[in-house]
N, C-alpha and C positions, 0 to 999 in steps of 0.2 A: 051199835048201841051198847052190845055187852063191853064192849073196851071204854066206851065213853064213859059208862055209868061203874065202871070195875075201876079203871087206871084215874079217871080225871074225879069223879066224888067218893066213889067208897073207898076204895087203897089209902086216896092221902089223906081222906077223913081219918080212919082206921091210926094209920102210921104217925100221923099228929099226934092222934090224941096217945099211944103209946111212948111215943119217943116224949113229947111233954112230959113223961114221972122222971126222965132221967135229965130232966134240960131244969137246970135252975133262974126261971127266966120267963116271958113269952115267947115260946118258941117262933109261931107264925111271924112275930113283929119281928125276931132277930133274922129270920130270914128272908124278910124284904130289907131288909140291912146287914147284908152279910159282911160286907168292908170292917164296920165296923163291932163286928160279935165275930172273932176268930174263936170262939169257945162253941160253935154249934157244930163243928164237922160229926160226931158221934151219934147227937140225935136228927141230922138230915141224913145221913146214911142208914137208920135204923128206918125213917119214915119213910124213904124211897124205897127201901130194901120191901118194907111192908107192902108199899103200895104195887111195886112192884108182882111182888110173889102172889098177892091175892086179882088184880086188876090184867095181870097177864097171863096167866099160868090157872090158879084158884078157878077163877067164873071161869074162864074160857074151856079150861078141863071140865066143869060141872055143864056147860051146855052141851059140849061133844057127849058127854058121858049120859047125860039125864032127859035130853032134848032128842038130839039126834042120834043114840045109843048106839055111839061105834067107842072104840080101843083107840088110845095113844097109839100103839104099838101099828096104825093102818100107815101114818108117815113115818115111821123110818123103816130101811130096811137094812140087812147087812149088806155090807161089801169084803170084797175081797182083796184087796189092795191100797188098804188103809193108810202104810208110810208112803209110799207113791201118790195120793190124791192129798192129804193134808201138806205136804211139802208144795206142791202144784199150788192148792188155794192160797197155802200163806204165800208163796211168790208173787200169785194173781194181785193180793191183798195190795201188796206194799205194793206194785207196781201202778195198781188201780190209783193208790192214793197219790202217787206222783204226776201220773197221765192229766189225774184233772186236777191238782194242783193251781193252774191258772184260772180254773171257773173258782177255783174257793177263793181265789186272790177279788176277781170283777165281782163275786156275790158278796163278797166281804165289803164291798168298796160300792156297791151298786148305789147310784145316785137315782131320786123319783120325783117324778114329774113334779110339778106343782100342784096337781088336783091329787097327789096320792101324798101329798105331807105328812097332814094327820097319821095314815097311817105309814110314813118312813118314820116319822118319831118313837111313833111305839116301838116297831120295829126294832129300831136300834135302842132304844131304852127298855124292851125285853131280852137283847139279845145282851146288853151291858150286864144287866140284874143276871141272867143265868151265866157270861163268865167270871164274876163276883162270887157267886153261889159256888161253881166249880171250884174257884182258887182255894175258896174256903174249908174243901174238903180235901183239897189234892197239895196242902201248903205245906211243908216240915213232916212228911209223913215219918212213922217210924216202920219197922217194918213188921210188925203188928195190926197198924194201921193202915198199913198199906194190902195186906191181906184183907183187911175186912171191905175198905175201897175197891180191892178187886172184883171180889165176888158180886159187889154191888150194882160196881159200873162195867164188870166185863161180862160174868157170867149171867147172870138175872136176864140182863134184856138179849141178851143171844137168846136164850130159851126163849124167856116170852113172845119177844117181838117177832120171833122167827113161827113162833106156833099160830101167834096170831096175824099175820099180812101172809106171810106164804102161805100156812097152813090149811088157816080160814077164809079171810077176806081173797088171797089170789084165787081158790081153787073155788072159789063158790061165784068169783066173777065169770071166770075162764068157765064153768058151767053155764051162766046166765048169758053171756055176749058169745060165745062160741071162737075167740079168738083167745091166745095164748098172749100175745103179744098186746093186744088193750089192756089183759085183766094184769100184766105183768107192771106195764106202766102207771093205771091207773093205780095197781097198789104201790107201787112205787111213787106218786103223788100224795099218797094218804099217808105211808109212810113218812116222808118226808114233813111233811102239816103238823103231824102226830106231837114230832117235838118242839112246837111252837119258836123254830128260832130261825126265822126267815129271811136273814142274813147267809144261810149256809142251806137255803132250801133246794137249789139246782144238781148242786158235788152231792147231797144226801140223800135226793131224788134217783143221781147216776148209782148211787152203792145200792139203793132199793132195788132196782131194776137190773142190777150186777146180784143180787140176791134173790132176785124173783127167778133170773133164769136158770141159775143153780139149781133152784128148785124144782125148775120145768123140765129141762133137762133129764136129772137125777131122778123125781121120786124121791128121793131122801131128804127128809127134813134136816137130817143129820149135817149135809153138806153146807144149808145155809144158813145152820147156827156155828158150825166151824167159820167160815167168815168172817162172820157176824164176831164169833169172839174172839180171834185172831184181830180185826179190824180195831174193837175195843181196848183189845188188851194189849193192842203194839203202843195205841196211843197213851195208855195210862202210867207203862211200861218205861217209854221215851220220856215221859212228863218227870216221874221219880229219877231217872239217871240224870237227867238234868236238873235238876232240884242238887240230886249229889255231887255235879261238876264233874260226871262220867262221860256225858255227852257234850257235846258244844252247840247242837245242833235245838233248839227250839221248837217241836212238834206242834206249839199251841198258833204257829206263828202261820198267818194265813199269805204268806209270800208264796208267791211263785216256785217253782223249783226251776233252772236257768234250763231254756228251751231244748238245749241236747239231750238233756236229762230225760226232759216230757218225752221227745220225740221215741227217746229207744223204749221207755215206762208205755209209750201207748203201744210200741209195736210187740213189746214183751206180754203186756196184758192182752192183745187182739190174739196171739198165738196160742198163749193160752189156756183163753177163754172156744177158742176153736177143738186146740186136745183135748180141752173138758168134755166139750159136747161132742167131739167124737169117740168119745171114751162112754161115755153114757150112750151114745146111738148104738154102738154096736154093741154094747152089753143090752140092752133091751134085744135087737136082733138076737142075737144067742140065745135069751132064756126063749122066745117064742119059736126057735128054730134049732133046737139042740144039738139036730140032726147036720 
């Protein structure tokens, strides 16, 4: 409820109505028409940015803190072998993104029945309006621009989104069901919902639940906002070098990657995602067993 009423009414109310002093225009109208208003990338990045920081981070900080009066500081902890685990996650990352690669190609392409129309239409005419939206902020970046689009799209929802599905929503399910692996998935379904683009809701489902068990694992929140903005920030990263004619390669491009590819991507990622967890097993072992 608090993300629903923080990230979906107050944040974009809030951010609208901000980012409108700096928008010469209707802002809401231009952004249901983003094709044609390439003049709005500054105040959609300023309104998300808002919404963001208050709907993910803002309330969800003020409930921990005011509600349930614990410390940020209870997820995360230190570790000890920082260059060694973020090298791991970002290999885990890009290999994750390759392995399912073919479910973003069948969800991209998912055909629906005839009783589910209505909603394939929306469907795909929300998922058309938010890659519209995107192009519009990630088009001719400068690289000025591209800083501020970073922070927007890479850093913001790694913190939030990681504070709130792992933080809150997994660990308060995994209290209620008594199962790690329900409350890991189930958040990984709300997850997934969250960004309303259900063309890419199965691959976004598997990175939720590649993020939840980070989370499970480790203890450390820390680890599955690394992820989180590693996963964000290779995408936005790949999107600009090819904009520049650095890359050849297409990241926005929901194909396949050719089957050799997946095959060694998923044995690359199964391996691991196994070192992970055995790197977090026996470091829990240790601190309760020093001896």
């Amino acid at each position: 409820m608090i993300v629903f009423f923080g990230f979906v009414l107050v944040g974009p109310a809030i951010g609208l109505a901000v980012a409108s002093l700096i928008y010469d225009g209707d802002l809401l109208k231009a952004m249901m028409d983003p094709a044609n208003h390439s003049d709005i990338r500054d105040a959609v990045l300023l309104s998300q940015g808002i919404a963001a920081s208050i709907g993910l981070i803002l309330l969800p900080w003020c409930y921990i803190h005011f509600i349930e009066h614990r410390s940020l500081t209870g997820f995360f902890k230190e570790e000890q072998n920082w260059p060694l685990l973020v090298i791991t996650v970002m290999v885990a990352v890009a290999g994750l993104a390759l392995a399912i690669s073919p479910v973003v190609e069948w969800n991209a392409n998912v055909e629906f029945p005839n009783w589910m129309s209505g909603f394939g239409r929306w469907a795909r005419e929300t998922e058309d309006m938010a890659a519209a939206l995107i192009k519009s902020i990630t088009s001719n970046l400068s690289p000025m621009a591209f800083v501020f689009t970073f922070v927007v799209v890479a850093i913001l929802p790694a913190v939030g989104e990681e504070l709130v599905f792992r933080g809150l929503i997994q660990h308060e399910l995994q209290r209620a069901v008594k199962n790690p692996h329900v409350a890991i998935w189930v958040t990984a379904m709300l997850f997934s919902a969250f960004h309303f683009q259900f063309l890419g809701f199965v691959p976004r489902m598997f990175i939720g639940a590649f993020l939840g068990y980070l989370y499970y694992w480790s203890g450390n929140l820390w680890i599955p906002i690394l992820a989180h903005f590693f996963n964000n920030g290779l995408q936005l990263v790949g999107l600009y070098l090819f904009q520049k004619g650095i890359l050849t390669f297409d990241v926005e491009s929901t194909d396949s990657a050719p089957l050799s590819i997946v095959a060694i991507a998923v044995i690359l990622t199964l391996l691991l995602l196994f070192l992970l967890k055995n790197y977090f097993s026996s470091r829990s072992t240790s601190a309760r067993d020093p001896a």
